[in-house]
N, C-alpha and C positions, 0 to 999 in steps of 0.2 A: 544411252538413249537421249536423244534431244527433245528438246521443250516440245519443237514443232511436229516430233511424229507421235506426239501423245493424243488420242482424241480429246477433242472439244471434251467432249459430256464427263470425260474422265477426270480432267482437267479443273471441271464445274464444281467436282464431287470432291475433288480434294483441297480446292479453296472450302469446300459448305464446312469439311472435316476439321480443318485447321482453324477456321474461325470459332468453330462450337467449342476444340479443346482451349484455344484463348478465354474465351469467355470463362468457361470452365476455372481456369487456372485464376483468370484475375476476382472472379469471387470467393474463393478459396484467401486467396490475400486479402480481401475487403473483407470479409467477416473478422471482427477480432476476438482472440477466445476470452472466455469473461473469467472477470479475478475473482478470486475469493476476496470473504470478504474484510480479514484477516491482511492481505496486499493491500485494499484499498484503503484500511483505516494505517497501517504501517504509512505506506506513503502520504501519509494528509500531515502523519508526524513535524512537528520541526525542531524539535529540540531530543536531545540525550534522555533530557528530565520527563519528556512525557513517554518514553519508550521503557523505562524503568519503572512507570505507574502504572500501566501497564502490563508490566512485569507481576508488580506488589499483586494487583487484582485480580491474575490469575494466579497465586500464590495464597493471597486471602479469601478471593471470593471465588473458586474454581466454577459451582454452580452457576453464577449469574457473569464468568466470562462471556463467551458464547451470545448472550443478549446483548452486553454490552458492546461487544465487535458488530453484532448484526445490526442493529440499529444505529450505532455510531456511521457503520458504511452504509445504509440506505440516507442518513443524512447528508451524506458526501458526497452519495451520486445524486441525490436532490436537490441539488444546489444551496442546500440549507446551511452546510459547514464547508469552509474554502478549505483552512486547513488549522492545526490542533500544537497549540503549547501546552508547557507543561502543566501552568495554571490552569489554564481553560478547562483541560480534560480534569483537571482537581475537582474544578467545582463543578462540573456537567455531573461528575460522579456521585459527590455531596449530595447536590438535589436528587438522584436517582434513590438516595439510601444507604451508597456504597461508602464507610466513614474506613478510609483508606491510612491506617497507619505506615508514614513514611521515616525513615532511620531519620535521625537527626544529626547532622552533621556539623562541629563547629569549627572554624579554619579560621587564621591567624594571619598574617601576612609579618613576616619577618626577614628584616633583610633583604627584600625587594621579593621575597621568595612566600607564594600561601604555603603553609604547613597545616596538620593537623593539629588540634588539642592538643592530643597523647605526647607528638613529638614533639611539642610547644612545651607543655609544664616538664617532659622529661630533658629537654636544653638546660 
């Protein structure tokens, strides 16, 4: 069939058709689905060290995880926290109440190379 022996009104109906499922389609892509909030405080991360305190506080404090994720991400979507070092999230915790025992780690540098304690005093 050719364009020209399609009626008008038929014609009308399937430009109305094809524009409503566009639109359709491109709001579907404009909604973004929303993150947990669990992603949003991960990604504010910028170091190793605070993704392991982290770690510790869901280890120590299982019960007041959960609050601390939730609230750490309504700061973040609030413009109130850009993003989260290791330090930072220490002492946001501190004042919360959360007294976060971290391993201690002492390291050597020898020979151009950081080593451990352990394999320090066992050289």
């Amino acid at each position: 069939m050719n364009e020209e022996e399609i009626p008008l009104s038929m014609r009308r109906k399937l430009l109305q058709y094809m524009k409503k499922k566009l639109l359709e389609k491109s709001k579907e892509e404009v909604t973004p689905k929303p993150k947990s909030p669990k992603d949003i405080v991960y990604g504010a991360l910028e170091d190793d060290r605070a993704r392991e305190i982290l770690e510790l506080v869901k280890e120590q404090y299982p019960e007041a995880y959960d609050y601390v994720i939730e609230t750490l991400a309504r700061l973040i979507e609030g413009g109130a926290i850009t993003s989260l070092d290791g330090y930072t999230l220490y002492n946001i915790l501190l004042q919360l109440g959360l007294n976060i025992r971290l391993p201690l780690r002492i390291k050597f540098v020898k020979k151009g190379k950081t080593v451990d304690i352990k394999e320090y005093l066992e050289s």
